[in-house]
MARNU-472645 format. One record per residue (C-alpha): residue in three letters; y, z, x. Coordinates in steps of 0.001 Angstrom, whole numbers, plus 500000, padded with zeros to 6 digits. Each point is the difference from the previous one (the first is absolute). Layout:
<recs>
ALAYZX
...
</recs>
This chain:
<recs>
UNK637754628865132747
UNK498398498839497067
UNK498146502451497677
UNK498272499952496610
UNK502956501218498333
UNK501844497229501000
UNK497589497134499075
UNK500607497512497306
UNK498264501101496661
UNK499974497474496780
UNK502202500993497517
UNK497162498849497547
UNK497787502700501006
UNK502595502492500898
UNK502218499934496970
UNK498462498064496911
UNK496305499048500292
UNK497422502442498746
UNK497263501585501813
UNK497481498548497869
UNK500982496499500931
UNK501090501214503801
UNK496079500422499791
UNK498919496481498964
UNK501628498325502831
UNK499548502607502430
UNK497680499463502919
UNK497259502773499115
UNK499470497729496314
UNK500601496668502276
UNK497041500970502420
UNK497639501902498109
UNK499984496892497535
UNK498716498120503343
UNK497566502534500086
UNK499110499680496371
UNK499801495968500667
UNK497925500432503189
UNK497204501951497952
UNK500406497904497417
UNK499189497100502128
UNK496864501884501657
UNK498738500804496658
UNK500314496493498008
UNK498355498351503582
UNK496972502747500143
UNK499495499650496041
UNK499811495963500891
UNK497386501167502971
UNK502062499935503132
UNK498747503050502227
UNK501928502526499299
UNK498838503593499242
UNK501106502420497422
UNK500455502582503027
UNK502904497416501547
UNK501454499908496589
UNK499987503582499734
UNK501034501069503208
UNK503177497259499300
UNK500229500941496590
UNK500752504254502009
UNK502921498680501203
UNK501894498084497681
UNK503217502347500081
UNK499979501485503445
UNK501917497239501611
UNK500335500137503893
UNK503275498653500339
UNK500159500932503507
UNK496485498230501191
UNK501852497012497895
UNK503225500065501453
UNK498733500414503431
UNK497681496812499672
UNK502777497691497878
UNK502439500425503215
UNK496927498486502146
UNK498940497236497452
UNK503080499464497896
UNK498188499856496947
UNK500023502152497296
UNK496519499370498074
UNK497906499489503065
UNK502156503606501256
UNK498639502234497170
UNK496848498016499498
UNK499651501640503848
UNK501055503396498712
UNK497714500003497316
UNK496999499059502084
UNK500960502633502158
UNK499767502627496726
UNK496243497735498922
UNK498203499218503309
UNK497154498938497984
UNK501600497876497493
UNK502276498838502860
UNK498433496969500424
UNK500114498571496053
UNK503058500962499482
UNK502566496913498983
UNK496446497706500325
UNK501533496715499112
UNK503559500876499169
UNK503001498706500946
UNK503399502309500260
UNK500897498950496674
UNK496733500847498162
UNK501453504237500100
UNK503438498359500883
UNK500583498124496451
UNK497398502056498007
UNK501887503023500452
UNK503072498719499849
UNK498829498841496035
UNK498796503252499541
UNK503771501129500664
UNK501192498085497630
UNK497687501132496839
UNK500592503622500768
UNK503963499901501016
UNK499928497522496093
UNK498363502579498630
UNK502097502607500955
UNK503395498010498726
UNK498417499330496444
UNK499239503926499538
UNK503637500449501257
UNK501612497400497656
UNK498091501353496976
UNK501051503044500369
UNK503632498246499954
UNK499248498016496735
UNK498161503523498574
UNK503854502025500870
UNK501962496710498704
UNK498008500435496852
UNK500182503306499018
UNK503918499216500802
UNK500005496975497610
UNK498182502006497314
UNK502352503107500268
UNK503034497536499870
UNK499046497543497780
UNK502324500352497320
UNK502865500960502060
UNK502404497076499942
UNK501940498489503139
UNK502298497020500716
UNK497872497103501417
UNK501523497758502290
UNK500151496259500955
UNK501600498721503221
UNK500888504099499931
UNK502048499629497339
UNK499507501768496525
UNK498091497921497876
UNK497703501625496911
UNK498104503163499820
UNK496788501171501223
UNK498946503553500544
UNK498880501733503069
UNK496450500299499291
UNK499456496079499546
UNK501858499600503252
UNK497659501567502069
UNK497206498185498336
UNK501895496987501894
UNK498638501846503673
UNK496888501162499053
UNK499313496553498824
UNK500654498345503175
UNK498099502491502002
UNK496963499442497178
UNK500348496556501251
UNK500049500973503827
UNK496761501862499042
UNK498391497416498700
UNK500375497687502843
UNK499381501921502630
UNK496645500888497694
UNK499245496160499960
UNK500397499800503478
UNK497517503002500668
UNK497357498731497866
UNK500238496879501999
UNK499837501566502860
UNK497036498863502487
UNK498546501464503207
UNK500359497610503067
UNK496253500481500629
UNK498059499003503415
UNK501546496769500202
UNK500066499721504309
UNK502239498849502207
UNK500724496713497800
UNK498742500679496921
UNK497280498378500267
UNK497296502835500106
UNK498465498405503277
UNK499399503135501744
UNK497906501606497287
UNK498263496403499433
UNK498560501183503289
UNK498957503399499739
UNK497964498459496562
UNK498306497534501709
UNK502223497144497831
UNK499064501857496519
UNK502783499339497983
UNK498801502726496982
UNK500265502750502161
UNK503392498884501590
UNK501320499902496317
UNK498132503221499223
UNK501632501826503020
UNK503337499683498357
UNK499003500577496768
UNK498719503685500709
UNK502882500319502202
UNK502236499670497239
UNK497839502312497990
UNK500073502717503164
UNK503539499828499680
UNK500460499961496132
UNK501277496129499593
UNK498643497752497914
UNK499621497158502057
UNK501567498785503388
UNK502464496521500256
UNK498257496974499569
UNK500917498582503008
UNK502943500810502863
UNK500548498967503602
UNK499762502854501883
UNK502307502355497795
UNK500578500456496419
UNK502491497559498410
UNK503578501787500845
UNK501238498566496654
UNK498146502939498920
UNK502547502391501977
UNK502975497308498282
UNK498155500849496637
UNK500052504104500135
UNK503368500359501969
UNK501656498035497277
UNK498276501909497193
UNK501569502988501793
UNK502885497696499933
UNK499962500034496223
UNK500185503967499711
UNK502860500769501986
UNK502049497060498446
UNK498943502194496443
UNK500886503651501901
UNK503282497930501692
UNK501062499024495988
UNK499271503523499275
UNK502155501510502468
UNK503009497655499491
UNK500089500390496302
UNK499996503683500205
UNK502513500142503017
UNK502090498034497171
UNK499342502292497453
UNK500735502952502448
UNK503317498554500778
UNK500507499978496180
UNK498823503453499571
UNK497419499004497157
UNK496683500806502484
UNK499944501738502784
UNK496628500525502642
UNK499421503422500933
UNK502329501988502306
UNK499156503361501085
UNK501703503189499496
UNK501220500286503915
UNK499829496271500520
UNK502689498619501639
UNK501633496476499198
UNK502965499321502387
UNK500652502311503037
UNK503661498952499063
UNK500186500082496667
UNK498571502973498287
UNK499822498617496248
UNK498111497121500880
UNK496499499404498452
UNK498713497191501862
UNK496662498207498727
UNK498747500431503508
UNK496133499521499018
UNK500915496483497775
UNK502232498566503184
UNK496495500536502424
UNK497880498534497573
UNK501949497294500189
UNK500390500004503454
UNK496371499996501233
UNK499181497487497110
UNK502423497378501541
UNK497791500705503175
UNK496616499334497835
UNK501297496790498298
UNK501555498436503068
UNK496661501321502016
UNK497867497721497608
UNK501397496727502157
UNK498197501297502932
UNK496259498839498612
UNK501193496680498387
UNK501049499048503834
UNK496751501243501523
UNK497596498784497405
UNK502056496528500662
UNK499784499839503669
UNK495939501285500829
UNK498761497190502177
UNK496674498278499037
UNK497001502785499986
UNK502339503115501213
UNK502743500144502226
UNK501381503832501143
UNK503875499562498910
UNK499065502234497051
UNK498611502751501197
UNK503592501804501318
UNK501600499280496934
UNK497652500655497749
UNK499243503654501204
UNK503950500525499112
UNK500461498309496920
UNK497074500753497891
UNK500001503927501013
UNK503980500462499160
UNK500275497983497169
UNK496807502201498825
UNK501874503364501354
UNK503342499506498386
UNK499020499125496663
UNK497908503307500192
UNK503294501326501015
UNK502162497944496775
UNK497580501236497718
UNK499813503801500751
UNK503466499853499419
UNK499525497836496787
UNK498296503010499004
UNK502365502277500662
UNK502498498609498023
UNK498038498377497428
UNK498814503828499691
UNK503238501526499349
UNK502925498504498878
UNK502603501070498201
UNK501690498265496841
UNK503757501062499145
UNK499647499127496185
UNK503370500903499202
UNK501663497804502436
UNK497404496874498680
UNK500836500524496640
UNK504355500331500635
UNK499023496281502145
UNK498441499017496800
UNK502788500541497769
UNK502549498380502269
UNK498798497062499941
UNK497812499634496592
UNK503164498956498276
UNK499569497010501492
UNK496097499465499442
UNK500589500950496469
UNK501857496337499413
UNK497108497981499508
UNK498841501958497798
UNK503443500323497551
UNK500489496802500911
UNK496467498413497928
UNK500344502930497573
UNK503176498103499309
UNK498200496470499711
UNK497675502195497667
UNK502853500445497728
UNK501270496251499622
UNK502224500135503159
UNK500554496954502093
UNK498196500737502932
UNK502120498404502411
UNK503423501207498555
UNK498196503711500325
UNK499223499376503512
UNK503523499224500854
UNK501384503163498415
UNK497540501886501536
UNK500566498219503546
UNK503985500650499768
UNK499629503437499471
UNK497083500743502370
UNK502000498517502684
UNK503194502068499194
UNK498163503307499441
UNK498773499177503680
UNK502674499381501445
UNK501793503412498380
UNK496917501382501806
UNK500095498652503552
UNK504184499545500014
UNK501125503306498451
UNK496889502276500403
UNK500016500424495830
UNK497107500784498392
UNK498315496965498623
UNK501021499511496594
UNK498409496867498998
UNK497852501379496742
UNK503436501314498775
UNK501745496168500285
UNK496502498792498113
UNK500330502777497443
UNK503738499439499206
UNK499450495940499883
UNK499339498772496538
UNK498728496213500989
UNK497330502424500760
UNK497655500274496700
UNK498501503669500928
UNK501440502743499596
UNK501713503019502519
UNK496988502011499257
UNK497212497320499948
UNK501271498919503749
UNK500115503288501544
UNK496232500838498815
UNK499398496996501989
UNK500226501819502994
UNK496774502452500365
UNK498588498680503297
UNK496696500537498403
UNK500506496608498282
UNK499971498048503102
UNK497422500948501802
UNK497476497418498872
UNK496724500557500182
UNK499844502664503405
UNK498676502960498262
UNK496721497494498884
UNK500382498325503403
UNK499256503303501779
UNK497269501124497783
UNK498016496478500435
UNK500738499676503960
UNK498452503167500185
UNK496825499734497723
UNK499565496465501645
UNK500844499561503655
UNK500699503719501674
UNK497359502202497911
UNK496936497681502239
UNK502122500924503197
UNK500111503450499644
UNK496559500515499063
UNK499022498121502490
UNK501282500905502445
UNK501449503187499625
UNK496906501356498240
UNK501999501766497150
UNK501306499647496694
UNK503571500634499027
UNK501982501080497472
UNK501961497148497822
UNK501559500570496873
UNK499596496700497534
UNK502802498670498111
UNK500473502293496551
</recs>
């Protein structure tokens, strides 16, 4: 017997998409955006002097939430169509605007439409979210700007940076993400009333061939429904290159949120940076000790899922036949909704963790002085040149002894002794003192402190007051 309990239920809505964006792609928003469309329609063609009456608009306008899914449903099993189905139900809520309602449409005129409007709001909803990512990352940065931490190359130790300019590194990408997926909004276009081919014939007839008030129609359309302006031209439906061009801006975030989560599962594993772990959390059910970055390994997860999802509207923008053809239609309802739901999902947790994570300073700094021995070289070694040393002759003393202190290091487990070989080497033209002051980490940390200060002034401050709609708290470089 099958029940309700027993039904299959999307992991993206029961486990990591948010209600706010459950909303946007749910069908009360799908339908009542019909509805919207449909007295949209009714009020562009009675301002252009079809015969339509402000009590049909009103008596439509009564009902624009108050869906009668059963009146629908019942009628789609009949007809098998969905628009025609709840263009039924609605006349069945307006008898007296019954007979204007979808006057000249095709499916796709509330099909597309709203299916554009789903793609501003669900946008709009990601760039809050990733602001508020870039506004945590920031206040991160700023608090650990100063704080200095190996930086790596193929993962292995090269110089120094610091903590704080490191996270500058994600909020920059997602600043980028922003800003693309802000392009793409303000380029954004509402299909219109374009007909069955695009070529407007069916409102050419209700106008008696006037052309003005065909391109009028769509033009206070677009204004009903807070667009500038509709697509130039189109077969029947949009462009899907459009769907290509938002699923792989979404693409773009969760490759930023996926370099996010791997660096700090690395970091985690070298227990520098840890995300947050509650007090009764639990990381292994075998292993009590264990502190698993649980929260970094789903981001990355579900953002594997985004990128790879991005394919799915290259193929279908590729492959639409001529005008229209209805290949797209399955696909695209599952594609363009989950990419949209599990980035919702990646980015509450982005918060999360961007929100709270914790910074073992005193294991940083003992990685620091392992290995700054090492980064110290270059600079004894053009101190040295400084001095009237041969620069290649120093190089090769330094070299030798480098490469024995590390292998003392990795072959007997000694401590690494390498500024005490320098020190006690007298081709060396510095002395025992001078070398070991050459190894405050604060001397190799470039320019990060300044770095921080300027990334913030110039490229996250907009963000945040944009977008989050308050200032914060950043202390300048003294």
């Amino acid at each position: 017997m099958i029940t309700e309990h027993n039904s299959y239920v999307s992991a993206l809505s029961g486990r990591y998409a948010s209600k706010e964006m459950q909303y946007i792609f749910s069908d009360d928003y799908k339908f009542s955006t019909w509805r919207k469309l449909w007295i949209a329609l009714a009020k562009a063609e009675k301002e252009l002097g079809l015969e339509i009456t402000d009590e049909q608009i009103s008596e439509m306008e009564a009902h624009i939430f108050d869906i009668n899914y059963d009146v629908a449903k019942k009628r789609e099993s009949e007809v098998r169509h969905d628009v025609m189905s709840h263009v039924y139900a609605f006349g069945v809520q307006c008898p007296n605007a019954e007979p204007i309602i979808h006057l000249g449409a095709t499916s796709c005129y509330v099909g597309d439409n709203t299916d554009i409007i789903i793609l501003r709001e669900a946008s709009n909803i990601i760039i809050k979210k990733a602001a508020q990512v870039v506004k945590n990352l920031t206040k991160f940065a700023n608090q650990y700007k100063a704080l200095p931490c190996l930086a790596y190359t193929h993962l292995q130790p090269a110089q120094l940076t610091t903590v704080g300019k490191r996270a500058t590194l994600w909020a920059n990408d997602l600043i980028n993400d922003i800003t693309n997926l802000e392009f793409q909004l303000n380029n954004l276009k509402l299909l219109g009333s374009k007909g069955t081919t695009g070529t407007q014939a069916s409102f050419m007839e209700l106008f008696d061939g006037d052309e003005e008030k065909v391109k009028r129609l769509e033009k206070l359309i677009a204004s009903y429904m807070d667009f500038d302006a509709c697509v130039p031209v189109s077969g029947q439906t949009y462009s899907r290159k459009t769907d290509y061009y938002f699923l792989s801006a979404l693409s773009g975030f969760a490759q930023s949120a996926y370099k996010f989560a791997d660096d700090l599962r690395l970091l985690q594993s070298f227990e520098e940076i840890e995300e947050p772990f509650g007090a009764s959390q639990i990381g292994s059910s075998a292993m009590p000790y264990k502190r698993n970055p649980m929260r970094s390994e789903r981001i990355c997860s579900l953002s594997r899922y985004i990128i790879n999802n991005a394919l799915n509207p290259a193929v279908t923008a590729s492959t639409q036949w001529l005008e229209r053809t209805l290949d797209d239609s399955a696909n695209r309802r599952i594609s363009i909704s989950e990419s949209f739901l599990a980035l919702d999902g990646v980015l509450d947790m982005y918060i999360n963790i961007s929100s709270g994570l914790v910074v073992y300073e005193k294991v940083i700094n003992r990685r620091v002085n392992e290995k700054l021995p090492f980064m110290a070289t270059e600079n004894i070694l053009m101190e040295s040149v400084k001095r009237g040393a041969d620069r290649q002759k120093i190089h090769e003393v330094i070299r030798v002894h480098s490469h024995a202190a590390a292998a003392a290091v990795k072959l007997e487990g000694r401590k690494n002794d390498l500024i005490d070989r320098l020190s006690s080497d007298e081709r060396i033209p510095l002395s025992a003192e001078e070398i070991k002051d050459s190894l405050s980490p604060d001397k190799y940390i470039g320019r990060c402190v300044s770095q921080v200060d300027e990334f913030f002034v110039n490229y996250a401050k907009p963000i945040i007051i944009k977008y989050c709609k308050e200032e914060i708290k950043f202390e300048p470089k003294v």
